[in-house]
PDB file of N, CA, C and O in Angstrom:
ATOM      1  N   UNK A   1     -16.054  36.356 -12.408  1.00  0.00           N
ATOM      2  CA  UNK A   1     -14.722  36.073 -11.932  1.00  0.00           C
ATOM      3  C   UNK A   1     -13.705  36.635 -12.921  1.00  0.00           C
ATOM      4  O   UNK A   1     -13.763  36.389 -14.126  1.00  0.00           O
ATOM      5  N   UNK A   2     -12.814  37.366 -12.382  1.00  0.00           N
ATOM      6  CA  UNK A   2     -11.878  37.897 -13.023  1.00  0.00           C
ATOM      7  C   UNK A   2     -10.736  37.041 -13.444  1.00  0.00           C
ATOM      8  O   UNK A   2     -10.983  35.888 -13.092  1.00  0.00           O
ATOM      9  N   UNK A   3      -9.438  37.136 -14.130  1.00  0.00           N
ATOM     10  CA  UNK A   3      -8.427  36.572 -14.429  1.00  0.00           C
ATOM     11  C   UNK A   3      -7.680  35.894 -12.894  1.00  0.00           C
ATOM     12  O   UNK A   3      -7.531  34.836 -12.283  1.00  0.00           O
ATOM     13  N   UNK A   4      -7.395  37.240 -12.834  1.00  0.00           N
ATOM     14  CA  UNK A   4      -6.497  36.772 -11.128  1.00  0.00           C
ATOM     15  C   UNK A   4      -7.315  35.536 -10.051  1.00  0.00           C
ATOM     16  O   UNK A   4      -6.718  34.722  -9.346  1.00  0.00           O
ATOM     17  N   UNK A   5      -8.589  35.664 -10.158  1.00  0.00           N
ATOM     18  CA  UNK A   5      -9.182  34.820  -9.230  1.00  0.00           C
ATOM     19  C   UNK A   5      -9.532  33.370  -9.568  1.00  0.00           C
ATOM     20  O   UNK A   5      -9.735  32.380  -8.865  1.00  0.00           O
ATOM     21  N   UNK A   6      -9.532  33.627 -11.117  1.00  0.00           N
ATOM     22  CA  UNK A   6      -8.927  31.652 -12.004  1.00  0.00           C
ATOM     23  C   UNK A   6      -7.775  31.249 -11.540  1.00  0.00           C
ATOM     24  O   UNK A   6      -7.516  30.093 -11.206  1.00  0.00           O
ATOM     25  N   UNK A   7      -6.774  32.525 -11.487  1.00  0.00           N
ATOM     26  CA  UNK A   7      -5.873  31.921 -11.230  1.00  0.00           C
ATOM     27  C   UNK A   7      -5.247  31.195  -9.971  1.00  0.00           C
ATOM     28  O   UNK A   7      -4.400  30.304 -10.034  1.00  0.00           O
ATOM     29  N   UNK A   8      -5.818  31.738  -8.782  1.00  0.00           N
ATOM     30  CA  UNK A   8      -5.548  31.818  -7.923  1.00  0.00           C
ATOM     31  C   UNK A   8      -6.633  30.317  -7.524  1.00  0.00           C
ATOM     32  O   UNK A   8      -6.448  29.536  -6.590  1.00  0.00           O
ATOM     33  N   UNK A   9      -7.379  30.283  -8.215  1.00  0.00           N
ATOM     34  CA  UNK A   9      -8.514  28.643  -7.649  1.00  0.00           C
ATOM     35  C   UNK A   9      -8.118  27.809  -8.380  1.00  0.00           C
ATOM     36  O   UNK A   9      -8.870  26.837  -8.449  1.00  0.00           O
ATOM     37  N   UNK A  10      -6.920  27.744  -9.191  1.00  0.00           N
ATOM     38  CA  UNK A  10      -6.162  26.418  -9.755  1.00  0.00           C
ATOM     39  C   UNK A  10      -4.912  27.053  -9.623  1.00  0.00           C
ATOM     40  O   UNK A  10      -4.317  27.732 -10.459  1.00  0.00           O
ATOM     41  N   UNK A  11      -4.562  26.734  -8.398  1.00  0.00           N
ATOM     42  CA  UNK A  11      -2.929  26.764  -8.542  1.00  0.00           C
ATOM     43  C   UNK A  11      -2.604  25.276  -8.213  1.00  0.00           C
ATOM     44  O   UNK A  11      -2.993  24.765  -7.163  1.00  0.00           O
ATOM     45  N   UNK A  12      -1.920  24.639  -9.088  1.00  0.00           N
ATOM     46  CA  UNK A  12      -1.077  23.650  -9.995  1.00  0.00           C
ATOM     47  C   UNK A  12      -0.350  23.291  -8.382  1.00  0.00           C
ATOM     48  O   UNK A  12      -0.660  22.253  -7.797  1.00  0.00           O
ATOM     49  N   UNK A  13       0.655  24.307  -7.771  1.00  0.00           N
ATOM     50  CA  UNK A  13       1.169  23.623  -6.236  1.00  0.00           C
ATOM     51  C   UNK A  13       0.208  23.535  -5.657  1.00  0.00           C
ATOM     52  O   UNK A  13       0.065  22.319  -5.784  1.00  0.00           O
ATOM     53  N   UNK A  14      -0.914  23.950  -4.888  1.00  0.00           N
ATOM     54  CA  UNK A  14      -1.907  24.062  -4.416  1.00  0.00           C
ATOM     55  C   UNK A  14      -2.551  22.216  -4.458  1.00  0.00           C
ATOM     56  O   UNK A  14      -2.736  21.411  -3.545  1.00  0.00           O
ATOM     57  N   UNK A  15      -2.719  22.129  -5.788  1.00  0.00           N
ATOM     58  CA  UNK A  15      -3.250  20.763  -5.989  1.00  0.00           C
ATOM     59  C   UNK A  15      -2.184  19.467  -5.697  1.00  0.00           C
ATOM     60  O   UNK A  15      -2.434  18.455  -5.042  1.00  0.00           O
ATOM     61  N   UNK A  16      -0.757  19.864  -6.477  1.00  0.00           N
ATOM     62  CA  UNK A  16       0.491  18.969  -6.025  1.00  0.00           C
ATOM     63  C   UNK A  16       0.159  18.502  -4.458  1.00  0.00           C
ATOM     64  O   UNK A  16      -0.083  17.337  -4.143  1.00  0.00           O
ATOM     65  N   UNK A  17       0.208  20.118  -3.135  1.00  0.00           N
ATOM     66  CA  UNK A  17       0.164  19.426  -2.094  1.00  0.00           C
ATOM     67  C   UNK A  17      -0.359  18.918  -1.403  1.00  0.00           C
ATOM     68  O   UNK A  17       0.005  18.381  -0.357  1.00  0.00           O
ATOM     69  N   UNK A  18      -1.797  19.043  -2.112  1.00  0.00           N
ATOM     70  CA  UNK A  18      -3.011  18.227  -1.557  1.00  0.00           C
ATOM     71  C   UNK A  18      -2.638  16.893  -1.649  1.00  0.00           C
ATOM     72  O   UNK A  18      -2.685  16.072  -0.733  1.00  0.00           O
ATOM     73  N   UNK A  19      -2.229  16.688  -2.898  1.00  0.00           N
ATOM     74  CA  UNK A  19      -2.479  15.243  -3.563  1.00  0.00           C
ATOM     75  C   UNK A  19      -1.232  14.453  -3.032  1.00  0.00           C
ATOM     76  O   UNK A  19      -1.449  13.246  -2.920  1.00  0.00           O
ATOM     77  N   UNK A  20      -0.050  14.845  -2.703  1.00  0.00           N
ATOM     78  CA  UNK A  20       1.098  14.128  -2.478  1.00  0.00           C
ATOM     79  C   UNK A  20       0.846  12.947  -1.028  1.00  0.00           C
ATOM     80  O   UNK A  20       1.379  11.841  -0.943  1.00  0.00           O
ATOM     81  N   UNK A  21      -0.061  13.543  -0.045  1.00  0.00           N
ATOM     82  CA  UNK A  21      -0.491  12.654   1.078  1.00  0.00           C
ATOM     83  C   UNK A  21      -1.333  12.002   0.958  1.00  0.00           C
ATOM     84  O   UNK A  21      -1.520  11.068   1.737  1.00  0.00           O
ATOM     85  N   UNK A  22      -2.349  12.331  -0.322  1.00  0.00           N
ATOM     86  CA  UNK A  22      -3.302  10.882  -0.523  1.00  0.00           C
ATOM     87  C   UNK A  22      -2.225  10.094  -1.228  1.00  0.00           C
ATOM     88  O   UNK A  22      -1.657   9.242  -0.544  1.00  0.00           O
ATOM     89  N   UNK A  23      -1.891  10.226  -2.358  1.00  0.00           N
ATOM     90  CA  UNK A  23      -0.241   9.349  -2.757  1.00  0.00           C
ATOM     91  C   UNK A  23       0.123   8.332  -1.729  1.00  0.00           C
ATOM     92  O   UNK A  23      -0.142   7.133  -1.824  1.00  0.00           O
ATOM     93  N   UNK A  24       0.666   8.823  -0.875  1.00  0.00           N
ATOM     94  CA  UNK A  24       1.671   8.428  -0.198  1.00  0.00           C
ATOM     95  C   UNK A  24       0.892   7.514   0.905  1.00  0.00           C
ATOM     96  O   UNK A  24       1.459   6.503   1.319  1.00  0.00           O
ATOM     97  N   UNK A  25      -0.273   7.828   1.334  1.00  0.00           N
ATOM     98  CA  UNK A  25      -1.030   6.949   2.163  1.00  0.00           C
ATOM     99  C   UNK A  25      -1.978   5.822   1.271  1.00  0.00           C
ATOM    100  O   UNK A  25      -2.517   4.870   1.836  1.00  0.00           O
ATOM    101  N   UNK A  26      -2.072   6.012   0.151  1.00  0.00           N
ATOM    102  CA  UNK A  26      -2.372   4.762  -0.699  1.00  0.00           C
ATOM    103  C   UNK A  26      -1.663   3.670  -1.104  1.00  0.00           C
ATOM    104  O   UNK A  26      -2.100   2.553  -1.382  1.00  0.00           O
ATOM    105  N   UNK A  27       0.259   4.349  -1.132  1.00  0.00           N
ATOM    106  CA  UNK A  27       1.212   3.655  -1.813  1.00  0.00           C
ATOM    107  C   UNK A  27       1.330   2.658   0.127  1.00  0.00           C
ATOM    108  O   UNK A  27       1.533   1.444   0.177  1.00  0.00           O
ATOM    109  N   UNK A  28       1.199   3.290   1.069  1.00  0.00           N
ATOM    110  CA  UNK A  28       1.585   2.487   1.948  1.00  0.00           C
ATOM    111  C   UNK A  28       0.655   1.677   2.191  1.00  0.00           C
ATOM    112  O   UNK A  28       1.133   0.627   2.623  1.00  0.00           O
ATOM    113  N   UNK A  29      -1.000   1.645   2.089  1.00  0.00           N
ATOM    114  CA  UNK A  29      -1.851   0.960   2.100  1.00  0.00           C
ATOM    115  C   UNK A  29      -1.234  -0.184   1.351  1.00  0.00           C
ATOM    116  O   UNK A  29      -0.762  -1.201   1.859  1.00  0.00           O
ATOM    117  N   UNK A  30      -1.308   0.153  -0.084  1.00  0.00           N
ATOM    118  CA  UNK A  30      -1.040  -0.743  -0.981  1.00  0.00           C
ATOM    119  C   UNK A  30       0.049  -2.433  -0.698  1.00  0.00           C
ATOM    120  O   UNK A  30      -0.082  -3.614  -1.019  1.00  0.00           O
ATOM    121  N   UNK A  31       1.077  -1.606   0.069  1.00  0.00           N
ATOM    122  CA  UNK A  31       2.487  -1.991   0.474  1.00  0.00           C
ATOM    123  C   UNK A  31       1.965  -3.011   1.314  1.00  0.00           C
ATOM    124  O   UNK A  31       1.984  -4.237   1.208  1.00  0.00           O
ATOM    125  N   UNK A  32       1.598  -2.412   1.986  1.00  0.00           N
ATOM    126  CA  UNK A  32       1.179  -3.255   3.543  1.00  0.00           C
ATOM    127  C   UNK A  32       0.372  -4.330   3.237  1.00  0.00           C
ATOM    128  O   UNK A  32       0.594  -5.450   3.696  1.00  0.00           O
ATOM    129  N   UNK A  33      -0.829  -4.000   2.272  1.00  0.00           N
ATOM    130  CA  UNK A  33      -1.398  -5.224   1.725  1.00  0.00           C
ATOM    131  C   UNK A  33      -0.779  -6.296   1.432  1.00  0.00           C
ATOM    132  O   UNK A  33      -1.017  -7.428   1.853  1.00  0.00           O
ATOM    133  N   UNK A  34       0.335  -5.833   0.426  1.00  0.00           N
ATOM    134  CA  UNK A  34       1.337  -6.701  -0.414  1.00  0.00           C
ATOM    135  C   UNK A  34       2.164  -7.510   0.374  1.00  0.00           C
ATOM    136  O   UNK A  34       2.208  -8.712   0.112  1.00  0.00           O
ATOM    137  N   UNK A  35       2.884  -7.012   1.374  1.00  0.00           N
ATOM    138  CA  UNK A  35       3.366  -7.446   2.684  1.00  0.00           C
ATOM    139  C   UNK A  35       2.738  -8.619   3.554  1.00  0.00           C
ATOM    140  O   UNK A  35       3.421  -9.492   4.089  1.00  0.00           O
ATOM    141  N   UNK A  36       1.279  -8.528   3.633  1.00  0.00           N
ATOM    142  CA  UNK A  36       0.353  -9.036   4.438  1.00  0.00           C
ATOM    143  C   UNK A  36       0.409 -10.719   3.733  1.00  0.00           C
ATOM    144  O   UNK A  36       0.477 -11.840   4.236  1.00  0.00           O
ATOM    145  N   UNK A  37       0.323 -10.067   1.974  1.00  0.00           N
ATOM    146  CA  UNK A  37      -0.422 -11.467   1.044  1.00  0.00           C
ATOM    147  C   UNK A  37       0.653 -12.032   0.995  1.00  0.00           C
ATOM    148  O   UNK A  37       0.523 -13.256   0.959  1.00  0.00           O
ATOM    149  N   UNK A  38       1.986 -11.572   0.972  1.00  0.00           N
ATOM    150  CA  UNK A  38       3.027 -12.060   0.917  1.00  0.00           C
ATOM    151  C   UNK A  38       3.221 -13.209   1.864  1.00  0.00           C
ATOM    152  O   UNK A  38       3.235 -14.410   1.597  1.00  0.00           O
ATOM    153  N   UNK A  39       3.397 -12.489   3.253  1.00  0.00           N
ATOM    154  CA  UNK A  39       3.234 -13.071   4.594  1.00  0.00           C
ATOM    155  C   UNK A  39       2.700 -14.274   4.656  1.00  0.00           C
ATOM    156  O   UNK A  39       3.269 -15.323   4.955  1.00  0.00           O
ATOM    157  N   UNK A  40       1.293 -14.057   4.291  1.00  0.00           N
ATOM    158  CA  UNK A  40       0.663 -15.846   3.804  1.00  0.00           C
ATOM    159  C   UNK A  40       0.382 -16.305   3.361  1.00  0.00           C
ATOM    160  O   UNK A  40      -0.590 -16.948   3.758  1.00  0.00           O
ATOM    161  N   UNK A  41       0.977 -16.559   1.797  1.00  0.00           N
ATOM    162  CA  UNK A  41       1.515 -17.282   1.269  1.00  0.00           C
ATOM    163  C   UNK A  41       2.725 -18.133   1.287  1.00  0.00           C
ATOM    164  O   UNK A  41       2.909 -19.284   0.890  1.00  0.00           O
ATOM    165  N   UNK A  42       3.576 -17.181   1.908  1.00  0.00           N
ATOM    166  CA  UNK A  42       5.141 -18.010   2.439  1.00  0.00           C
ATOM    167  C   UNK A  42       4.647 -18.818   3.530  1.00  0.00           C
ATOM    168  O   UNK A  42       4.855 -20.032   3.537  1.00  0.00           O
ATOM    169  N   UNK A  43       3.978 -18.208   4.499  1.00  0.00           N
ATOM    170  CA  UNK A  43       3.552 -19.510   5.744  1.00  0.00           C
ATOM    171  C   UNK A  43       2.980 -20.756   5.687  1.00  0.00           C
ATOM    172  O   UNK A  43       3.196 -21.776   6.343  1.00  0.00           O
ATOM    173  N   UNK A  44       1.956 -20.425   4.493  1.00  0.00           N
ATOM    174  CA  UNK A  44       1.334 -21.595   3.622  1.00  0.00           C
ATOM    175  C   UNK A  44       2.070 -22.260   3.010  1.00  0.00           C
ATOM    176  O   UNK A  44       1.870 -23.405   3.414  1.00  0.00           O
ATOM    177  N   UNK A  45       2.889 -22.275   2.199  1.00  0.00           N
ATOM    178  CA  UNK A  45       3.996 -22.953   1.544  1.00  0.00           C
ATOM    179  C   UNK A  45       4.743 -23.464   2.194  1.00  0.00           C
ATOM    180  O   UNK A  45       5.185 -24.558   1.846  1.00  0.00           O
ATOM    181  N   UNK A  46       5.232 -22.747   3.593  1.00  0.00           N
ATOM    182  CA  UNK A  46       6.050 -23.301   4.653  1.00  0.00           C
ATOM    183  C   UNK A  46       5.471 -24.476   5.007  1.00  0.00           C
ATOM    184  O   UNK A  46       5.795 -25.598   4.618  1.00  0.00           O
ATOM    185  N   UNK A  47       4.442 -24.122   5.898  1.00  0.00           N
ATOM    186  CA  UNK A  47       3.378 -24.993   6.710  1.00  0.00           C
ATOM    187  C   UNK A  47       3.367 -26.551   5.578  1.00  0.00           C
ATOM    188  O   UNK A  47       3.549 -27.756   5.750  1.00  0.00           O
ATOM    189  N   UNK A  48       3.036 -25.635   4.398  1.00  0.00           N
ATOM    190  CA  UNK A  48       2.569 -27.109   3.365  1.00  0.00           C
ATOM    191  C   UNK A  48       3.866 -28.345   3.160  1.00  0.00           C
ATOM    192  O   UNK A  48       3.647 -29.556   3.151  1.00  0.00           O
ATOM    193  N   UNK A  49       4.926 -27.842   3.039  1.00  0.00           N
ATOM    194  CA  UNK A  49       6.159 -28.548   2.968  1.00  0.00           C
ATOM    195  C   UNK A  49       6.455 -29.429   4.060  1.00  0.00           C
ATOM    196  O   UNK A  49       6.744 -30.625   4.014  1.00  0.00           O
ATOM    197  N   UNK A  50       6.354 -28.738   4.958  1.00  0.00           N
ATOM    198  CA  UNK A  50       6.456 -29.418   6.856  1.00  0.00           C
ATOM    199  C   UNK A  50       4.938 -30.506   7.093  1.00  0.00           C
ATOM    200  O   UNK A  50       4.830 -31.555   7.729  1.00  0.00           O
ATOM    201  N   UNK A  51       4.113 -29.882   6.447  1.00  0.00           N
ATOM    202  CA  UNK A  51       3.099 -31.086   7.415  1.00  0.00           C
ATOM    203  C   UNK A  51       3.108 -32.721   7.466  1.00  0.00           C
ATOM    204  O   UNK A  51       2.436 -33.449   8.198  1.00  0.00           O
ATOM    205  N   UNK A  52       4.032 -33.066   6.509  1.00  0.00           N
ATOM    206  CA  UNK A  52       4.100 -34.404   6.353  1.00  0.00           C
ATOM    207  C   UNK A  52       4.770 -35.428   7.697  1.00  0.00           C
ATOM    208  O   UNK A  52       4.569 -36.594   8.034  1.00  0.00           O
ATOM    209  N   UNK A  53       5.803 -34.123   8.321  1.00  0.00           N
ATOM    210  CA  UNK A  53       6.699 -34.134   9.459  1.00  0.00           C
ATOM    211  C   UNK A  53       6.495 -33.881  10.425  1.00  0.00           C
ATOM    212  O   UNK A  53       7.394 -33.717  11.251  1.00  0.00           O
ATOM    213  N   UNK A  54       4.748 -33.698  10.801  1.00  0.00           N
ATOM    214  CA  UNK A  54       4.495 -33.281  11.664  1.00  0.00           C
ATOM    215  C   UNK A  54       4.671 -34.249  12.999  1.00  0.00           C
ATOM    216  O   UNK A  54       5.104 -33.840  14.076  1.00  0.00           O
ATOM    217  N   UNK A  55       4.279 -35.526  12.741  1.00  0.00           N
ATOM    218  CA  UNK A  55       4.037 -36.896  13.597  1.00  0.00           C
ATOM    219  C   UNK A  55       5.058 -37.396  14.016  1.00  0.00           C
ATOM    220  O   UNK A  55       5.001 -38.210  14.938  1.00  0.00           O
ATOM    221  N   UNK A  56       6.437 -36.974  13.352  1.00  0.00           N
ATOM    222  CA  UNK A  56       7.627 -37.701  13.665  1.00  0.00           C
ATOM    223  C   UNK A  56       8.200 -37.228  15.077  1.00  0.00           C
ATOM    224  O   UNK A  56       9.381 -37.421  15.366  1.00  0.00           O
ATOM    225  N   UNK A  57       7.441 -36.696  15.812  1.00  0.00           N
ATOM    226  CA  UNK A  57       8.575 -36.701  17.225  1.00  0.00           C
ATOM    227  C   UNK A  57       8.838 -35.097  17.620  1.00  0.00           C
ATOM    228  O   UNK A  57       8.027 -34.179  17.749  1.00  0.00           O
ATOM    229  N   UNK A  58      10.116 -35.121  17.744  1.00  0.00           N
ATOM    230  CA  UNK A  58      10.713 -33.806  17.520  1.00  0.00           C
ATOM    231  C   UNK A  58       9.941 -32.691  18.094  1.00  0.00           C
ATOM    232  O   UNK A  58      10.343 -31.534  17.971  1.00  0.00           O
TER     233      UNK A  58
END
């Protein structure tokens, strides 16, 4: 392998634009998780505060 053809099998953008959509579909994975745990935990906490009130009527 010559110079030019190293160069040309690591090009630096080449790898940037591969990598920017695994990025970006991990960071939203991630998110969504976070979102999810978030989600229930607040409902749990909700739920937990209210159950005492459950029997009264209403």
């Amino acid at each position: 392998m010559n110079e030019m053809d190293m160069r040309k099998a690591y090009d630096p953008r080449k790898l940037f634009k591969a990598s920017v959509p695994v990025f970006v579909a991990l960071f939203l994975f991630l998110a969504s998780a976070a979102y999810i745990i978030f989600r229930m935990v607040s409902n749990y906490t909700y739920n937990e505060r209210w159950k005492d009130y459950d029997d009264c009527g209403v």
